[in-house]
Structures are given as structure tokens and as C-alpha cells.
Backbone bond lengths (Angstrom), bond angles and torsions (degrees), N, CA, C in turn:
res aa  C-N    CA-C-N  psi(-1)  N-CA   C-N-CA  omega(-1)  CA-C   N-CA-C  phi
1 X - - - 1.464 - - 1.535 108.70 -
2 X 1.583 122.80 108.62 1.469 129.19 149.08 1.192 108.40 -27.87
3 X 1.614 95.30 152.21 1.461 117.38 176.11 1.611 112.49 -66.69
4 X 1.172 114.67 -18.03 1.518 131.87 -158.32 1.977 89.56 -84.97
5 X 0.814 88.18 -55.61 1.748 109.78 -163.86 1.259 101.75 -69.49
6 X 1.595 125.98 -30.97 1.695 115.66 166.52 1.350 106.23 -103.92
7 X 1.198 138.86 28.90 1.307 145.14 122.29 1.156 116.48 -72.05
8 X 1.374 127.49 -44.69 1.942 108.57 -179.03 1.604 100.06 -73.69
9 X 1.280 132.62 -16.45 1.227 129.81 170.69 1.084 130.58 -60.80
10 X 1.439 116.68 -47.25 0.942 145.53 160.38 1.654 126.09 -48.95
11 X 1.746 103.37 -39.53 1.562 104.84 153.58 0.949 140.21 -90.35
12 X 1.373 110.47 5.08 1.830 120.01 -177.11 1.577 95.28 -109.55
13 X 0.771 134.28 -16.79 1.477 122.83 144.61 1.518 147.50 -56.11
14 X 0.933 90.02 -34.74 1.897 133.66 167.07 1.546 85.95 -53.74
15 X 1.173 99.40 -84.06 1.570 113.58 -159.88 1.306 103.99 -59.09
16 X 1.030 122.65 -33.62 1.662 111.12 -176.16 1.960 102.45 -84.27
17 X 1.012 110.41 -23.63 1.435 109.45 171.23 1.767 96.08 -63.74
18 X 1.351 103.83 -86.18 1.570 115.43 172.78 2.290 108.94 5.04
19 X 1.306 69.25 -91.50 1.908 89.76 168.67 1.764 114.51 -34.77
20 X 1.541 113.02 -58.21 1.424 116.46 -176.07 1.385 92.87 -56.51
21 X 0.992 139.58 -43.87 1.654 143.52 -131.73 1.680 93.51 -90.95
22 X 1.576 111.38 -61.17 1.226 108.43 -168.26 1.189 109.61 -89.15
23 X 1.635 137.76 7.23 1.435 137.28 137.99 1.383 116.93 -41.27
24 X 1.210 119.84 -63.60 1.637 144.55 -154.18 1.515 81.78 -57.17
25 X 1.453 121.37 -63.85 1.634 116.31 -139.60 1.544 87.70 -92.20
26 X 0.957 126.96 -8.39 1.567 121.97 -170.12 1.944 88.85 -93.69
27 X 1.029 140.84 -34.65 1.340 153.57 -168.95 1.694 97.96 -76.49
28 X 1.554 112.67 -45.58 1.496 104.96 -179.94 1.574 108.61 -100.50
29 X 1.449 141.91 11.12 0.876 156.93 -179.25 1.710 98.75 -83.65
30 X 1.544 109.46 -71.88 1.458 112.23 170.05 1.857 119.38 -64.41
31 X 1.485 123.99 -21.76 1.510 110.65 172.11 0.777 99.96 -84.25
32 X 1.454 149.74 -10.62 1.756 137.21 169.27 1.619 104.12 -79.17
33 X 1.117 113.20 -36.88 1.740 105.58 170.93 1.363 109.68 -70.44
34 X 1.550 128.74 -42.46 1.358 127.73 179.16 1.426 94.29 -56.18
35 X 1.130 147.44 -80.17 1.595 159.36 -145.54 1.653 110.46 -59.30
36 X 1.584 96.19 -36.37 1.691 79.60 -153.80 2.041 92.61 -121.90
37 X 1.180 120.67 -22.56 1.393 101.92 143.31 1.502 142.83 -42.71
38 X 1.357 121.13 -36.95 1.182 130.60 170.19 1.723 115.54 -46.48
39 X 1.596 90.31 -53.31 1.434 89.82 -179.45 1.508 127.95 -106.23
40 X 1.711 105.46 51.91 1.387 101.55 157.48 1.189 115.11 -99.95
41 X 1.704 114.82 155.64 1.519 127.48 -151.19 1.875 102.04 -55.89
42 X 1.273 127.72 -13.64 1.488 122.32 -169.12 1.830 110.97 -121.96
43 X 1.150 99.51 5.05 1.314 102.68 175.72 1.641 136.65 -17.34
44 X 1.784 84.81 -64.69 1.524 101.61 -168.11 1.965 97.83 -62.71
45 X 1.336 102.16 -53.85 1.551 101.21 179.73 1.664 102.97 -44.72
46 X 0.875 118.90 -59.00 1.632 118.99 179.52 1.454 117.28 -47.16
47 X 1.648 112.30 -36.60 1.740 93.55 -179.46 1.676 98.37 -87.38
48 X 1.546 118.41 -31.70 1.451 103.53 177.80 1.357 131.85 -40.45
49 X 1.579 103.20 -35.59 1.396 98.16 -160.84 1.744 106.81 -123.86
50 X 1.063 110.00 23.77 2.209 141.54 155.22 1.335 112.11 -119.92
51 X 0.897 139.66 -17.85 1.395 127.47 -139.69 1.953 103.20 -158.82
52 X 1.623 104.78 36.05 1.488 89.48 -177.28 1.510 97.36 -96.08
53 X 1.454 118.03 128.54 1.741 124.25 -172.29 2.064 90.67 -70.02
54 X 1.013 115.24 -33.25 1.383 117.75 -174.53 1.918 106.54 -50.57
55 X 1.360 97.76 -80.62 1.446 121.70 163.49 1.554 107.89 -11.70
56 X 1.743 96.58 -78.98 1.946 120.31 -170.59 1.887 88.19 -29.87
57 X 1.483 104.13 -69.10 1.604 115.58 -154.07 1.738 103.50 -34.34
58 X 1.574 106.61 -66.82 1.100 125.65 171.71 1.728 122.50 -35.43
59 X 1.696 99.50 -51.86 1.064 75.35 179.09 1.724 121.56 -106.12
60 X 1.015 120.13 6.46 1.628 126.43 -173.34 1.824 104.68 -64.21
61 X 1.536 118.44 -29.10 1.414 99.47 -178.15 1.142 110.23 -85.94
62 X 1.519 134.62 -15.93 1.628 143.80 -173.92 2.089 94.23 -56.53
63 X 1.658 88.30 -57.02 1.348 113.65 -159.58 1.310 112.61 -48.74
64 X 1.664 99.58 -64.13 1.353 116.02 159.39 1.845 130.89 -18.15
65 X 1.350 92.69 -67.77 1.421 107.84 -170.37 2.088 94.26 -74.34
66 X 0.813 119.14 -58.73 1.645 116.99 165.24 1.482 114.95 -24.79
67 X 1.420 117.80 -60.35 1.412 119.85 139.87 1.356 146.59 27.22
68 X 1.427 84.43 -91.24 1.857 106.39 168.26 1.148 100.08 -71.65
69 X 1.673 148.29 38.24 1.313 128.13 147.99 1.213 88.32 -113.89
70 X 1.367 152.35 -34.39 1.060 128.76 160.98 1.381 132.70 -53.82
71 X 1.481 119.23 -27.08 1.810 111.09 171.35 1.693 96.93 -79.06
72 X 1.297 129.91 -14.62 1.402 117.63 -179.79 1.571 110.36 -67.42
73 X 1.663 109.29 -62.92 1.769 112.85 158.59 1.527 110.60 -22.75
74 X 1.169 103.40 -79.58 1.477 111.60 -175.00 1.874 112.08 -24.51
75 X 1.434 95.77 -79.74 1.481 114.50 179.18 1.556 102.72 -26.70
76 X 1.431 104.53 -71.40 1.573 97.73 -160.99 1.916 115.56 -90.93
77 X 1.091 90.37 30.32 1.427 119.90 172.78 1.645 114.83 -94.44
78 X 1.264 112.95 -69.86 1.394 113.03 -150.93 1.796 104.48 -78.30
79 X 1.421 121.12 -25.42 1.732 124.78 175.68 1.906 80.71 -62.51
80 X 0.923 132.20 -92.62 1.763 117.20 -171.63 1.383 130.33 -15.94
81 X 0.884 96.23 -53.41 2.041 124.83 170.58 1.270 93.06 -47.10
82 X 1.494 129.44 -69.06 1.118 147.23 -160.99 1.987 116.87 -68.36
83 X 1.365 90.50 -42.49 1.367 101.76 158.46 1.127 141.68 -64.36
84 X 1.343 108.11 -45.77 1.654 124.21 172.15 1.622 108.80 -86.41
85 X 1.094 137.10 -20.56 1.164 143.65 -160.81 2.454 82.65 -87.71
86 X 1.035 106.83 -75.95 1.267 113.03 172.93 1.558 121.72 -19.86
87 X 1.831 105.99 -57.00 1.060 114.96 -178.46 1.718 101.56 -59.15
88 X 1.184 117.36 -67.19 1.561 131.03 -179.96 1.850 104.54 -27.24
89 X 1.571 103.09 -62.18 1.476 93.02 -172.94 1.656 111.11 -62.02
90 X 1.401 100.38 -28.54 1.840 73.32 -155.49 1.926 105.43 -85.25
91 X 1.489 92.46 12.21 2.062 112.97 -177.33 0.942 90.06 -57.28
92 X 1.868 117.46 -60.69 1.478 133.67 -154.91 1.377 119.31 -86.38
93 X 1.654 107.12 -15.25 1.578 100.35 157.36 1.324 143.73 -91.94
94 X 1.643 104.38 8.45 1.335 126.96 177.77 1.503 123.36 -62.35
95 X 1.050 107.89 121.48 1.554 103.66 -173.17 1.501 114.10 -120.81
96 X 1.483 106.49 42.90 1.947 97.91 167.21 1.885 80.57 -117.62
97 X 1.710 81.00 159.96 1.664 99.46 -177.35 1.213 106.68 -57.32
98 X 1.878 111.12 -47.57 1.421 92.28 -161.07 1.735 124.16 -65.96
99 X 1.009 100.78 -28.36 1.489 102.92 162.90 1.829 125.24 -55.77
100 X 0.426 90.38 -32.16 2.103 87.57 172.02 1.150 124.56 -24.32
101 X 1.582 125.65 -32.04 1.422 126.02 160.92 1.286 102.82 -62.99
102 X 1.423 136.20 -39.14 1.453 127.68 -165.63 1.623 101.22 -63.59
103 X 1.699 109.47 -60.48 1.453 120.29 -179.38 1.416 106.87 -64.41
104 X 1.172 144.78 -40.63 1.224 123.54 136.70 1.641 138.11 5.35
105 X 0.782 98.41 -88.70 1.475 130.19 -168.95 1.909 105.76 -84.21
106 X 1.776 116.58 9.57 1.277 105.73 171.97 1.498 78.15 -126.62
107 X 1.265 151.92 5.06 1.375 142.43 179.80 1.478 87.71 -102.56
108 X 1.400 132.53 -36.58 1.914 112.74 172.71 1.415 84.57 -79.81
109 X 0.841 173.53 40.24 1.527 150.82 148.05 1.612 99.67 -83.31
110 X 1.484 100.13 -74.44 1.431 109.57 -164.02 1.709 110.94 -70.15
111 X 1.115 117.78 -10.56 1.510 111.76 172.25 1.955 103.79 -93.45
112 X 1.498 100.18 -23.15 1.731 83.87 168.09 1.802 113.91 -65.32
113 X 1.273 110.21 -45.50 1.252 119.58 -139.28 1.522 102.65 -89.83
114 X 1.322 110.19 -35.80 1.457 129.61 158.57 1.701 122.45 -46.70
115 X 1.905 111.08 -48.51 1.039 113.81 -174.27 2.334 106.53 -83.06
116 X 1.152 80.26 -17.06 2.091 79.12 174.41 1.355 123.38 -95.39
117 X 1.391 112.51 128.52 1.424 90.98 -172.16 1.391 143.84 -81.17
118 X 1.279 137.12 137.90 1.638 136.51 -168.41 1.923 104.86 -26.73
119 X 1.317 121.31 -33.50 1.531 97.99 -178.91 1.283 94.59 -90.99
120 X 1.264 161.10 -34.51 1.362 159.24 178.77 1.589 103.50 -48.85
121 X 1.350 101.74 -61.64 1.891 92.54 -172.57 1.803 110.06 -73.57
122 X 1.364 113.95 -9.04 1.479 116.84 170.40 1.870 112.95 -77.94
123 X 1.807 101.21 -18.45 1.487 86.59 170.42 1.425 123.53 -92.56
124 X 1.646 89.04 -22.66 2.045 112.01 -178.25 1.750 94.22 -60.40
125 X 1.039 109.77 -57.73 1.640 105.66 -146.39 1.677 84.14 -80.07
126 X 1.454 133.64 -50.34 1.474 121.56 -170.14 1.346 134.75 -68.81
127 X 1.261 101.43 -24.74 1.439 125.37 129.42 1.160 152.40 -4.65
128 X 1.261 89.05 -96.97 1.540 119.78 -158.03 1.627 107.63 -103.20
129 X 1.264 136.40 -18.04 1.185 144.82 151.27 1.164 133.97 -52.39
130 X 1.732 99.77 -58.02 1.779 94.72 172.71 1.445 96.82 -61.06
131 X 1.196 159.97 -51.97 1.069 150.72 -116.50 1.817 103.68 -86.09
132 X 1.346 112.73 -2.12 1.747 126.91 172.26 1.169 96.10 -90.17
133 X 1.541 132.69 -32.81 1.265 101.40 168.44 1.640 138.63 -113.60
134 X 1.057 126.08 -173.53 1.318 140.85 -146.60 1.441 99.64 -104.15
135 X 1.116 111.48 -51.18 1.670 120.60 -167.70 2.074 101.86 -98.17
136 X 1.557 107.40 150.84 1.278 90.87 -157.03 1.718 91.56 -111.52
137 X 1.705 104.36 30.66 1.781 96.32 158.31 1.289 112.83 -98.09
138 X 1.127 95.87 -5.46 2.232 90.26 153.26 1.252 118.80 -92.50
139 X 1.446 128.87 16.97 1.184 130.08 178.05 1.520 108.50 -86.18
140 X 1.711 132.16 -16.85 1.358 130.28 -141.33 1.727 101.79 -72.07
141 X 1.395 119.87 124.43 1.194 128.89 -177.00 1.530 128.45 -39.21
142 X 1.617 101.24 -46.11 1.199 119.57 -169.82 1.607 106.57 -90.11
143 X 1.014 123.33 -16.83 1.738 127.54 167.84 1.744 93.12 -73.14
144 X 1.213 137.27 -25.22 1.249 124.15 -145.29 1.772 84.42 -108.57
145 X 1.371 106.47 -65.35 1.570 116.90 179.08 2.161 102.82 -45.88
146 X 0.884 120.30 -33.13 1.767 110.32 -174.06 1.655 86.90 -83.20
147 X 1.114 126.65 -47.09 1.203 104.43 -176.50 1.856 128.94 -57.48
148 X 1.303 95.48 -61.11 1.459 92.40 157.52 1.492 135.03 -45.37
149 X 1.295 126.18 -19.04 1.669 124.48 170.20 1.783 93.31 -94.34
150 X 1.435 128.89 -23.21 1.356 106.89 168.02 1.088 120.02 -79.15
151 X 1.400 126.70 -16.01 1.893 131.30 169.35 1.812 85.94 -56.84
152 X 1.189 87.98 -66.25 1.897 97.64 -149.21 1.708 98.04 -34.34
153 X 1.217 98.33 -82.79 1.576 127.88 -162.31 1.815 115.82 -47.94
154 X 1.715 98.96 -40.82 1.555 109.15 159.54 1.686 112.96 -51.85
155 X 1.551 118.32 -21.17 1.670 109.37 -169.90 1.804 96.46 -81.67
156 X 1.386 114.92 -47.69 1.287 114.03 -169.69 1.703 108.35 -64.65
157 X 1.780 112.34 -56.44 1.603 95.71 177.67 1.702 118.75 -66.63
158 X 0.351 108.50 -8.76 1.791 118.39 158.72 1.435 116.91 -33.96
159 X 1.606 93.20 -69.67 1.419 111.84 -173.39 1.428 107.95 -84.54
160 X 1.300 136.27 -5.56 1.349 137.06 154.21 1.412 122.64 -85.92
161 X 1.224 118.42 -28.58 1.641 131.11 142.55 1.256 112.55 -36.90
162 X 1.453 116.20 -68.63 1.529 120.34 -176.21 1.857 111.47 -51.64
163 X 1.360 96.55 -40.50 1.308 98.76 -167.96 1.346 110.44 -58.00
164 X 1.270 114.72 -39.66 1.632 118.53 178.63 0.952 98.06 -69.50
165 X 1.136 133.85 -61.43 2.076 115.92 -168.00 1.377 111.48 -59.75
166 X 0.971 130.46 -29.61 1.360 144.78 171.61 1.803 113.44 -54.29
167 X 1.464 110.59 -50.00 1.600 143.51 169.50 1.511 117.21 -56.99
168 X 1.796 107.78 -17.14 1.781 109.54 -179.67 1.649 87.35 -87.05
169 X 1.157 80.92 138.21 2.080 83.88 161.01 1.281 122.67 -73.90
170 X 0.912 127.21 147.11 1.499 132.11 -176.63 1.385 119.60 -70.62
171 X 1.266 108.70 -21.48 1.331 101.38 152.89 1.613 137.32 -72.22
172 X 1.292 108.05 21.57 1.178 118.44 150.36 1.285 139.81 -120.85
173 X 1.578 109.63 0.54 1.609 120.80 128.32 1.266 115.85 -46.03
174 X 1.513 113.24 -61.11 1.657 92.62 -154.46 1.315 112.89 -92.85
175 X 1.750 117.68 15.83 1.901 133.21 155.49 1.120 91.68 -50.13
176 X 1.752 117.03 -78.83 1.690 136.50 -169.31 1.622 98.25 -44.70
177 X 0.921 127.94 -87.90 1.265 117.73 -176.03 1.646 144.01 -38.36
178 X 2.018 83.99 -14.52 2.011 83.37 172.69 1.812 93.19 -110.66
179 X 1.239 128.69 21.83 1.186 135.83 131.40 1.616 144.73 -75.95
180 X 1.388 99.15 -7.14 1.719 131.43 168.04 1.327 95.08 88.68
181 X 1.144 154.38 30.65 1.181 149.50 -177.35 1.425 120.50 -82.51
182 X 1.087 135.28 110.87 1.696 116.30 -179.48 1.209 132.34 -82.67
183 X 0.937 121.41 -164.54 1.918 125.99 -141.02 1.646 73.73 -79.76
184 X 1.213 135.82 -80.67 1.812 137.27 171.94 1.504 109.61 10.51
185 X 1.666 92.90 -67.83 1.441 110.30 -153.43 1.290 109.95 -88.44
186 X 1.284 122.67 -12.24 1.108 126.57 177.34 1.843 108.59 -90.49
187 X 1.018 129.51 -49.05 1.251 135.21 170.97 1.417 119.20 -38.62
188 X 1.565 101.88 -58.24 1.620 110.38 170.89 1.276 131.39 -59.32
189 X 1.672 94.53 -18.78 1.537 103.49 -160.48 1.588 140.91 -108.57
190 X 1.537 75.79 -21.06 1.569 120.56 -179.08 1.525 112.99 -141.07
191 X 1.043 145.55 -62.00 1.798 142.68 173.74 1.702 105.37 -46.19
192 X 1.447 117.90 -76.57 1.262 130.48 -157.00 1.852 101.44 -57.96
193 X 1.291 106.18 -60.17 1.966 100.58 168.91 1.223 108.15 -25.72
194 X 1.631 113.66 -79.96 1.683 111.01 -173.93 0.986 117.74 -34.34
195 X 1.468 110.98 -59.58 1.648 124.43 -157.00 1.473 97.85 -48.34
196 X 1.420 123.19 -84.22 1.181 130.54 -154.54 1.348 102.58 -69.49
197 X 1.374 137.74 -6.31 1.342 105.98 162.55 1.690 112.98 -79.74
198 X 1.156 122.76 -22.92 1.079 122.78 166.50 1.455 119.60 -30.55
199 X 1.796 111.51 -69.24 1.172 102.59 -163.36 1.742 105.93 -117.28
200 X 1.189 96.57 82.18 1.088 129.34 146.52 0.856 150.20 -50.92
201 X 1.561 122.31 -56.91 1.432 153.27 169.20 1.492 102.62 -73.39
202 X 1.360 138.43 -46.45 1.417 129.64 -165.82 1.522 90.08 -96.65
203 X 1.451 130.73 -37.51 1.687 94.60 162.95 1.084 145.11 -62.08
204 X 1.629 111.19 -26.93 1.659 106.41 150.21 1.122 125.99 -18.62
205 X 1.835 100.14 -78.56 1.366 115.18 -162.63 1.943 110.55 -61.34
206 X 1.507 111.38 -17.96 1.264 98.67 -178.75 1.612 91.29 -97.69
207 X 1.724 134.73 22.90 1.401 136.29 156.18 1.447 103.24 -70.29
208 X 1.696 112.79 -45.20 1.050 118.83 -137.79 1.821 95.03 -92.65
209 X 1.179 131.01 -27.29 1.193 133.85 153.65 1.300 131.54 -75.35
210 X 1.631 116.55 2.38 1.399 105.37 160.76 1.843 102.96 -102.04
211 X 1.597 101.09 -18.88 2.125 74.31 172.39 1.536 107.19 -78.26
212 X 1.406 127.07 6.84 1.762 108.26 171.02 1.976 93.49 -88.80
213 X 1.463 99.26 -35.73 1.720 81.17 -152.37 1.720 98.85 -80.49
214 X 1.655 122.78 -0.08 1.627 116.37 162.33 1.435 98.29 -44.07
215 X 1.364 142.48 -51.27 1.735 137.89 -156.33 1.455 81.06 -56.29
216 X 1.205 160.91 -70.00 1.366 144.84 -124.44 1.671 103.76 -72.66
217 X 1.104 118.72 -17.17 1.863 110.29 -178.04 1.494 106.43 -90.41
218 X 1.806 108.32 26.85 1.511 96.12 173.09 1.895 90.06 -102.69
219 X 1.305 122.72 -2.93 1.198 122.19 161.82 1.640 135.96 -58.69
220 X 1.494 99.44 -22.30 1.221 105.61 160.19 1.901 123.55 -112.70
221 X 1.590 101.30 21.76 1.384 91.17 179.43 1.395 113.87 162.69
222 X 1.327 112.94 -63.00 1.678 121.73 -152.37 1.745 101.17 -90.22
223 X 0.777 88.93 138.00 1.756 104.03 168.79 1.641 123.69 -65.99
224 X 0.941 128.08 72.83 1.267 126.25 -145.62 1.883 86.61 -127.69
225 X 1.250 116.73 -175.03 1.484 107.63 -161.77 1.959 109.07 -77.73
226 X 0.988 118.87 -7.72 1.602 113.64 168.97 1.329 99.89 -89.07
227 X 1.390 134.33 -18.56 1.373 112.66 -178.62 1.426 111.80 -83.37
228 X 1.543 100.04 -53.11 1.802 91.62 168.62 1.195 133.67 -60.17
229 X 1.509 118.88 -21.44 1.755 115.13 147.29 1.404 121.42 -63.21
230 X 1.241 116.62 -28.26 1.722 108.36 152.38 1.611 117.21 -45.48
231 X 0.978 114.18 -74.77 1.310 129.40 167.21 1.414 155.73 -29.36
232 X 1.834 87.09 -46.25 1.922 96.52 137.53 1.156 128.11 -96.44
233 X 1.535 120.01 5.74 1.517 121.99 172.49 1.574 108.67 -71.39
234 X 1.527 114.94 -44.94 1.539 131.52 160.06 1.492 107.52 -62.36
235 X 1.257 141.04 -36.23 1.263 132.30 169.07 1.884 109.84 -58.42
236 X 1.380 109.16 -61.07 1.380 97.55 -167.24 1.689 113.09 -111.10
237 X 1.455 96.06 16.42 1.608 107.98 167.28 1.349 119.85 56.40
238 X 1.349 93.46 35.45 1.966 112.53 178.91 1.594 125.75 -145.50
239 X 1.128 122.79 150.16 1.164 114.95 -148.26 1.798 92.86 -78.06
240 X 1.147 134.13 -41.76 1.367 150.24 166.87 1.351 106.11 31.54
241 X 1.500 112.42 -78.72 1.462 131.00 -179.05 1.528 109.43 -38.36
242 X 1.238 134.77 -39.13 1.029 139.25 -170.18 1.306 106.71 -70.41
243 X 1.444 129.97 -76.36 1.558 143.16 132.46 1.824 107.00 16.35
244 X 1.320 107.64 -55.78 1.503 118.97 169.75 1.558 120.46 -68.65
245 X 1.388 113.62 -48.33 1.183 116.10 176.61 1.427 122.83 -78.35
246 X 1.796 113.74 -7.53 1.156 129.20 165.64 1.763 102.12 -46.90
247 X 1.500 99.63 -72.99 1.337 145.36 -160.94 1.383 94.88 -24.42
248 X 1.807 109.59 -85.48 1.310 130.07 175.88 1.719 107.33 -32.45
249 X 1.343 126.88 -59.74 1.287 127.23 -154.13 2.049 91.39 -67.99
250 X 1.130 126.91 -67.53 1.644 121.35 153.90 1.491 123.65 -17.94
251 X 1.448 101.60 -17.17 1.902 94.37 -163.71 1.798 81.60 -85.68
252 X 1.358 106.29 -38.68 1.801 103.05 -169.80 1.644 96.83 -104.00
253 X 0.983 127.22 -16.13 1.904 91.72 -171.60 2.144 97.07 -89.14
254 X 1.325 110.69 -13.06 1.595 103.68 -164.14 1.759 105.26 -68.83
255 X 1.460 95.48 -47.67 2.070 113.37 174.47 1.877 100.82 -42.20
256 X 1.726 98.39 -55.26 1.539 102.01 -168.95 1.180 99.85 -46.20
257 X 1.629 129.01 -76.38 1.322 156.09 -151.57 1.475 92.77 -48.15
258 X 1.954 126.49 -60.30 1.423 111.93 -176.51 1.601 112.03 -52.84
259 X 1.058 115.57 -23.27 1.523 92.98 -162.55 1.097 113.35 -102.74
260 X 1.563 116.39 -15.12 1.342 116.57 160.40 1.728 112.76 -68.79
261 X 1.317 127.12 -0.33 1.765 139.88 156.65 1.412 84.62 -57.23
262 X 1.539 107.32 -85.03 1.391 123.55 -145.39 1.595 102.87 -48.04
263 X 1.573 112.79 -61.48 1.367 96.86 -177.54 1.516 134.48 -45.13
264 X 1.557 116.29 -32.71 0.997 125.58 179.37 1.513 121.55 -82.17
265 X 1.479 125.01 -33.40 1.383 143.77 147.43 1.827 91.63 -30.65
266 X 1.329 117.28 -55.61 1.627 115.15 -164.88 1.451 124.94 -74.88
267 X 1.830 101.92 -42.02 1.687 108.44 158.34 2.049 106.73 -52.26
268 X 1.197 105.22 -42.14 1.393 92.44 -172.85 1.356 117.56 -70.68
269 X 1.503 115.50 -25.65 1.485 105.35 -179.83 1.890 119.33 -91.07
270 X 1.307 92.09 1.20 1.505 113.35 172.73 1.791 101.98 -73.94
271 X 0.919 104.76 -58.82 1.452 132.14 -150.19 1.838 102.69 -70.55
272 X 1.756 93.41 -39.76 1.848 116.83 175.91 1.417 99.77 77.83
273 X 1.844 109.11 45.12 1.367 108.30 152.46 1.852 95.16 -94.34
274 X 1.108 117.57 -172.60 1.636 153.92 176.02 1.932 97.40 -94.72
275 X 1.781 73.27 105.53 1.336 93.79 -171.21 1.911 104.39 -70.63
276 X 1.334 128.84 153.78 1.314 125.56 -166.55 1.986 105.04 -112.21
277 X 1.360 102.00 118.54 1.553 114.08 -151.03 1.307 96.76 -75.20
């Protein structure tokens, strides 16, 4: 047996130890919650009024269907995000003088928008916008609320954008460039590929935190699935609905979250870092 060959042995053992190990404690982690939740002194009040299976039934299809206005936000949300976030990074990676007002003016962007928080600029901008106008079809909530999570959320992928262009070595500028290629052609052609496959994995995860923080534009209006769990919580005077609307938001951010593992587990084993189990 090669040295090679009692090394993969050597790691598939690992891993199956690894796995046994964090089964076991993950197995007594949940029978100590099964066991010893039951019997705190307020329990029953606690599952009555979270936990009525009656309620859930009732209310999970309301919730549900409320829902799909949040993957609609989402949808026509994140190509913007994605757009403006792009424009922003490559403002700030510009390096001729005359440009500096541009890079300028995307380094106050992302440190405004970055430093306020996503429900604050959802009340400023939903707000405070219609209120310029006169006519009240610029008032519509949800034009006002997608915009504000694309201010917000465009400041952070920005700066993970940047990070990848930032992340190509420069020696692959100055390949492109002793190929005559210009700063244009080189960015598009060679920087931006790398970059963004890079970060991949942390745009997920900032995917996977803008379909929870879409629920916040039912604060300025739309009925979207936290509002109608508002709504049957006041209907049947229990927290239940919430519990439900938990549910749904888990059915899609947990799938996202694995595969944003996997992808990144995959840049790392591409890359011949130590993939994270």
C-alpha cells in the first residue's frame, strides 16, 4: 500500500469518526431538549399558545400563499442588487485620477448604506419618498420597500464584489496588459470571471439573508407573509401563526444555506484549502 492510498485511508476514517462524533452529541443535544423542556413549570401555556397543530393547519395555507409575494420581491430584487452592487465595485476599483469622483462617491455609498440599518432605510426611503410626490401612484409600498433592500444589500455585495477583484493577483493584469489589452478589456475579461467565481459562497449567504429580511417591507404596507401572521395571531389570539411562518421561511433559507456549504466546501477543495465538514 502507497503512501497516497494510506492517506485516503487515513481520511475516510477521520471523517467517519468526525460524523460518529457529531451524531452522538447532536442525538443527546436534542433528547435533553426533548426531556427537559417538557417539564418546565409553564409549558403547557407555552405549547398552547406556539404550538396549536389546530391553528398551524389553518394557518400555514393563508401564510403560504402570502409568501409568494415575498419570492416575487426577492426575484425582482436581487438582478438590481446584482447590478448596482457591480457598478459600485468596479467605481471603487478604478484607478485613473480622473475618475475619483466616481470612487468617491461609491466609498460614501457603501459606508452610508452599510452603516444604517435595513429596517431604518425601509422606513426612510418608504416613507419619506412618496412624500415628494403629489400624485399617490408613487406612493406604492412595495416599489418603495424593493428599493430600499436594493440600496441596503447593493452596499454589502459590493464589498464582496470588490473583494474578489481585489483577490485576482495582479499578475494577471499585467498578463492582459503585455497582451495590449486595456484596463476595459482586461477587467471584463480576465479580473471579473475570477472574481465572481470566487465569491460565490458568501453571496449566497448574503442571498440567503435578503429572502428573510424581504418580510421587513410588510412594515411599510404590503401583506406579505409576516403581515398575515400578524393578522392571524390577532385573529386567533395566539402566537401559532408565527411558528408557521417560521416554518415556511426554513423550508427555503435551510436548502439555500446547504449549498451555499457545498459550494464553498468546493471553491475550497478546488483551491486545496481544507474543505469545512
Amino acid at each position: 500500500m502507497d503512501s497516497q492510498t494510506r492517506r485516503e485511508a487515513y481520511e475516510q476514517r477521520q471523517r467517519r469518526r468526525s460524523i460518529g462524533i457529531a451524531s452522538a452529541s447532536t442525538a443527546v443535544v436534542i433528547a435533553t431538549i426533548v426531556v427537559l423542556v417538557p417539564r418546565a413549570p409553564r409549558w403547557d401555556r407555552v405549547r398552547k399558545s406556539f404550538f396549536d397543530g389546530d391553528i398551524f393547519t389553518d394557518s400555514f395555507p393563508r401564510l403560504l400563499e402570502a409568501f409568494w409575494l415575498d419570492v416575487k420581491i426577492f426575484a425582482w430584487s436581487v438582478p438590481l442588487i446584482f447590478a448596482l452592487s457591480l457598478a459600485i465595485a468596479i467605481s471603487r476599483n478604478t484607478r485613473s485620477p480622473a475618475l475619483f469622483p466616481l470612487r468617491a462617491a461609491a466609498v460614501i455609498y457603501t459606508d452610508v448604506f452599510r452603516g444604517i440599518p435595513v429596517i431604518l432605510t425601509i422606513f426612510l426611503v418608504g416613507f419619506g419618498v412618496p412624500g415628494l410626490f403629489e400624485s399617490r401612484a408613487w406612493s406604492n409600498p412595495l416599489i418603495w420597500g424593493s428599493a430600499a433592500l436594493i440600496l441596503s444589500y447593493s452596499a454589502y455585495v459590493s464589498e464582496e464584489i470588490r473583494a474578489g477583484i481585489e483577490g485576482v493577483h495582479e499578475s494577471q493584469r499585467a498578463a492582459a496588459r503585455s497582451l495590449g489589452m486595456t484596463s476595459a478589456q482586461t477587467m471584463i475579461s480576465v479580473v471579473l470571471p475570477q472574481a465572481l467565481r470566487r465569491i460565490v459562497p458568501p453571496m449566497m449567504n448574503s442571498l440567503v439573508s435578503l429572502q428573510k429580511d424581504v418580510a421587513l417591507v410588510s412594515l411599510i404596507g404590503p401583506v406579505e407573509i409576516l403581515r398575515q401572521a400578524g393578522l392571524d395571531k390577532s385573529k386567533f389570539a395566539n402566537f401559532t401563526p408565527y411558528v408557521a411562518a417560521a416554518v415556511i421561511f426554513l423550508m427555503v433559507t435551510i436548502p439555500c444555506t446547504r449549498l451555499a456549504d457545498y459550494l464553498l466546501n468546493r471553491e475550497r477543495r478546488r483551491t486545496g484549502a481544507t474543505a469545512v465538514s
